[in-house]
Steps between C-alpha positions, in 0.01 A plus 500: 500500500319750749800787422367713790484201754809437441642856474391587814568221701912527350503907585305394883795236499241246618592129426233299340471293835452805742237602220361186522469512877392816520169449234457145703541325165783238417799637358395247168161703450706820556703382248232456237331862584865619388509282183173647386431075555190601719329837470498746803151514643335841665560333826852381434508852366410700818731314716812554277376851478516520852807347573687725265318796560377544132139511317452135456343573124912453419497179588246383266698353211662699208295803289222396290634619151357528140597247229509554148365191306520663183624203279571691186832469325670793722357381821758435790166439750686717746347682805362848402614823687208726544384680757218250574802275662688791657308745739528637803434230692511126513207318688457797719891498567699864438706406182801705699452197770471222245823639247714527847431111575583435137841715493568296819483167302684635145764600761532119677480377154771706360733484840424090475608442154817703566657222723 
């Protein structure tokens, strides 16, 4: 699932048709960018990013992230915190910007599930 897609098209209260519309796409293929089904493109990219008024580097899917595949006896092959996966800045996108979209989503999520 694109998370940020998604995120920012609930907080814009944008309806996947309008979205659709608006990117000249069907609302299927829109539907598939969401799902993570079909991968967001720079193109597809700067359109979104202009449309929501955003760096359209958020839109590209999820954050690249390190995998242990350590397959010793104590290895849980989980993703490794380090500051190689956590900097300032994520594809040339102010981490402030990209934590704010993701606080957005945790707080749909959580307001969602309480219903």
């Amino acid at each position: 699932m694109n998370k940020v897609l998604y995120a920012v098209r609930k907080t814009t209260k944008f309806k996947p048709d309008n979205l659709a519309e608006e990117l000249d796409i069907t609302v299927d293929e829109y539907l598939k960018l969401e799902a993570g089904e079909r991968q967001v493109d720079t193109a597809m990219a700067e359109r979104l990013g202009k449309i929501f008024d955003l760096e359209p580097e958020l839109f590209f899917n999820d954050m690249p992230q390190l995998v242990n595949h350590n397959t010793g006896a104590q290895s849980h092959g989980n993703i490794i915190n380090s500051p190689e996966n956590y900097t300032d800045c994520h594809y040339g996108v102010p981490i402030e910007k990209y934590e704010k979209v993701l606080k957005e989503r945790d707080a749909l999520e959580y307001s969602s599930k309480k219903k």
